[in-house]
C-alpha positions as CSV (number, residue, x, y, z in Angstrom):
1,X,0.0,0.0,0.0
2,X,1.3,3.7,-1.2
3,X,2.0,6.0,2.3
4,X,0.0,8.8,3.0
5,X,-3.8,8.8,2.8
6,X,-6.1,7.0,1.1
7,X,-10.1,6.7,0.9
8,X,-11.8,4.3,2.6
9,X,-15.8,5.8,2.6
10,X,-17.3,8.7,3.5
11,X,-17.9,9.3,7.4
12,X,-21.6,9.6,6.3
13,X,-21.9,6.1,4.8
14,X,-20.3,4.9,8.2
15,X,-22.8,4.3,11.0
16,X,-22.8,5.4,14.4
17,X,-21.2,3.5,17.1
18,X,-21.1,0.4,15.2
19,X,-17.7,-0.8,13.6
20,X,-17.8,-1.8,10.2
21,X,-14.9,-4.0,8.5
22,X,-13.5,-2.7,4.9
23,X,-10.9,-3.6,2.9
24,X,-8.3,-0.5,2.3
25,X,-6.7,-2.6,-1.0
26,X,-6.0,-6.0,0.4
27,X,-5.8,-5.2,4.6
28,X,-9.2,-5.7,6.3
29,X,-9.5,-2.6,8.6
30,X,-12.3,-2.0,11.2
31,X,-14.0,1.6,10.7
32,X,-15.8,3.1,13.6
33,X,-18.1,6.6,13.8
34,X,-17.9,7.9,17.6
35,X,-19.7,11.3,18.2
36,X,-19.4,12.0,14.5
37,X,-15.4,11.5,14.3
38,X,-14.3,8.2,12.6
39,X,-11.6,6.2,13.3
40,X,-9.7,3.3,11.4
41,X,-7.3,0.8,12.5
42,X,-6.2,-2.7,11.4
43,X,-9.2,-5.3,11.9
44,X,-6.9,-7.5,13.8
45,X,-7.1,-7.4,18.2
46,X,-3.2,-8.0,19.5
47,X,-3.0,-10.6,21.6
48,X,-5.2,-13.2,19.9
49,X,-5.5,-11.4,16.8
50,X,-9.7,-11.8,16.3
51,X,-11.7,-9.5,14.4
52,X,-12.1,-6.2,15.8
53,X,-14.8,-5.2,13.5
54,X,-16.7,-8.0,15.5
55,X,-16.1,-6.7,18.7
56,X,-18.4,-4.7,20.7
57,X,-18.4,-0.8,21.8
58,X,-18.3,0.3,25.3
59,X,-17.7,3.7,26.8
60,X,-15.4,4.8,23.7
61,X,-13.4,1.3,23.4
62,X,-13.6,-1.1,21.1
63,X,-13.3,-4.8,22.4
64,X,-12.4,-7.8,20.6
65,X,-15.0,-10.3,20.2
């Protein structure tokens, strides 16, 4: 993947407080909408590396599934 930024979706077309997984070229991310500011990090949790965009939201934290 090229450095610098690069479109996933719009933050309209992401839902609130629901994370959503995408593919930004061949790396799954998880995309989140918090209070109207998105965020995007690798769909993988670090220590047993499940989905995050199966996780679950609580209090502004995303936790694996």
């Amino acid at each position: 993947m090229k450095p610098g930024w690069q479109h996933l979706m719009t933050v309209a077309e992401l839902p609130e407080a629901k994370p959503v997984r995408q593919m930004l070229g061949e790396v799954p991310v998880a995309a989140i909408r918090i209070n109207g500011v998105a965020r995007v990090l690798a769909d993988r949790c670090s220590h047993m590396s499940g989905p995050l965009s199966d996780g679950e939201l609580a209090d502004g934290c995303l936790t694996c599934p």
